[in-house]
C-alpha positions, 0 to 999 in steps of 0.5 A: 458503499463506503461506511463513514466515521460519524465524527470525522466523516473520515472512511473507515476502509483505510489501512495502516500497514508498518512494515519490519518495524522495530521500536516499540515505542513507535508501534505504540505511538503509531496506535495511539495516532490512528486513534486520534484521527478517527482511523482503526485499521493496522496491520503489522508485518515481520516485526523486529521486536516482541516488546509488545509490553512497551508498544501498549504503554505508548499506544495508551488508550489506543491498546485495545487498537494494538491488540487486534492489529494482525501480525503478519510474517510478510509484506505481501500477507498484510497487503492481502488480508487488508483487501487493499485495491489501491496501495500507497507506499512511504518513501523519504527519498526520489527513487529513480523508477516512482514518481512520488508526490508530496502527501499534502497534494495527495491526501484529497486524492487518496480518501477520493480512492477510499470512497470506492475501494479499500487503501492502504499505506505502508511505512517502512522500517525506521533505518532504511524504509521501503525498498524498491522490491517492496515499493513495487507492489504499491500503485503510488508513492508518497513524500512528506516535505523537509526543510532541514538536513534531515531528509526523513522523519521519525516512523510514528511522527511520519504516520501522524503527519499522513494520516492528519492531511487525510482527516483534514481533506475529509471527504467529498460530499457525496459518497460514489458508488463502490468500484470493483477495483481488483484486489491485491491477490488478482493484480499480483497474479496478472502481473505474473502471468504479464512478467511470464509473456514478457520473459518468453518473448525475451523482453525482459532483461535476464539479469535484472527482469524487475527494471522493466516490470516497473515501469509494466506496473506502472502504467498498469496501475494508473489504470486501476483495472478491475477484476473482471479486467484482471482476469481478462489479462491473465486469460490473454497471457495463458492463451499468448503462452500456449500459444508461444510454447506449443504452437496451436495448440490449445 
C-alpha cells in the first residue's frame, strides 16, 4: 500500500527524472521545486554539467535532495532504478505518433496511477527535449499549455508547473490496494521478444522497424499489463520463434 506525505497527502512513490539536463541552475531549482511540493524523488541521467556547486546553491535548502539524487549514465538505467510500472514523458510539441494531453487534465489521473504503482515523469534537455526514441519508453505524454510565442518553458519552470497540478489534485480518499503493474525491466523485455516476432514475420518495416513498434507500444501500454501478463507475452513470443525458426521443434 502506497505511503502518504502527512502534510500534503501527496503519494510518495513519484519520481522526477531529468534527462541530459545541462544548467545548473535549473537542477538545483528543479530540487528546490520537489521540496516545495512534498515530493523527494529525483534521478538524474547523463548529465551535461559537473557544476554540482551552482546546482546546491540554487537548490537551497533542498540540497540535501540533490545529494542523493543517483546519477545515471542513461535513460533507460534511471527508468529502471525508479521501479517505475507507469512512465510519463514531457514534450512541448504534437508528435505524430503520441497523443499527449494537457498536465491540467492528466494530473488527477496521474496520482490515481501513483496510488497503486511507482510513476515517473521525465523531462528533457533544455534545448531540444525528449526525443522520439526516448518518448517511446514511456506510456503516456504530457503538455503544459502556452499562450505566447513560446512554445516551451523553462526545464525548472516546467517541473514546478507538473508537480504543482499534481499536489493540488491530491488524492482520492481512499488508498486502493497495490496492482502489480510490470516494471520497466519486464515491459522493456516483452517488447523485445514482441519486435523479434514481428521482424521474423517481416512485419516491421527494415529500414525504419521503430514506426510500427510505436504504435505495438501504444496499445500495449494502454493496457498496463502486469508481470505475470508480461511473462506470459514473452513465453508466446519464445514459443512463435521456435516455432518459425525450427519447425516443431521445441
Amino acid at each position: 500500500m502506497t505511503r502518504q506525505n502527512e502534510r500534503t497527502g501527496l503519494p510518495e512513490n513519484l519520481s522526477v527524472i531529468l534527462h541530459r539536463p545541462a544548467i545548473p541552475e535549473n537542477i538545483g531549482a528543479v530540487a528546490r521545486v520537489l521540496a516545495n511540493t512534498g515530493f523527494h524523488s529525483l534521478f538524474i541521467s547523463c548529465p551535461e554539467t559537473d557544476d554540482w556547486a551552482t546546482a546546491r546553491k540554487l537548490a537551497v535548502s533542498a540540497a540535501e535532495l540533490l545529494e542523493r539524487a543517483p546519477i545515471l549514465s542513461s535513460l533507460q538505467e534511471a527508468l529502471s532504478r525508479s521501479e517505475a510500472r507507469y512512465i510519463i514523458g514531457t514534450t512541448g510539441r504534437e508528435r505524430k505518433y503520441w497523443d499527449s494531453s494537457d498536465i491540467d487534465r492528466s494530473a488527477s489521473e496521474i496520482v490515481r496511477k501513483a496510488t497503486d504503482s511507482r510513476v515517473a515523469i521525465v523531462f528533457g534537455p533544455e534545448s531540444s527535449g525528449l526525443s522520439n526514441e526516448e518518448l517511446t519508453l514511456c506510456h503516456k505524454t504530457i503538455t503544459i499549455p502556452t499562450a505566447g510565442p513560446l512554445q516551451s518553458y523553462n526545464l525548472s519552470h516546467a517541473v514546478a508547473i507538473v508537480l504543482f497540478q499534481m499536489m493540488v489534485a491530491g488524492l482520492p480518499g481512499d488508498i486502493k490496494p497495490a496492482q502489480d503493474i510490470a516494471d520497466f525491466d519486464a515491459t522493456e523485455g516483452m517488447f523485445g521478444h514482441i519486435e523479434e516476432v514481428l521482424a521474423e514475420v517481416g512485419f516491421l518495416w527494415k529500414d525504419n522497424p521503430d514506426h510500427m513498434m510505436r504504435l505495438v507500444r501504444s496499445f500495449i501500454n494502454r493496457a498496463r499489463p502486469n508481470t505475470a501478463e508480461a511473462t506470459a507475452l514473452r513465453g508466446i513470443c519464445r514459443r512463435l520463434l521456435n516455432y518459425l525458426r525450427y519447425g516443431e521443434r521445441e
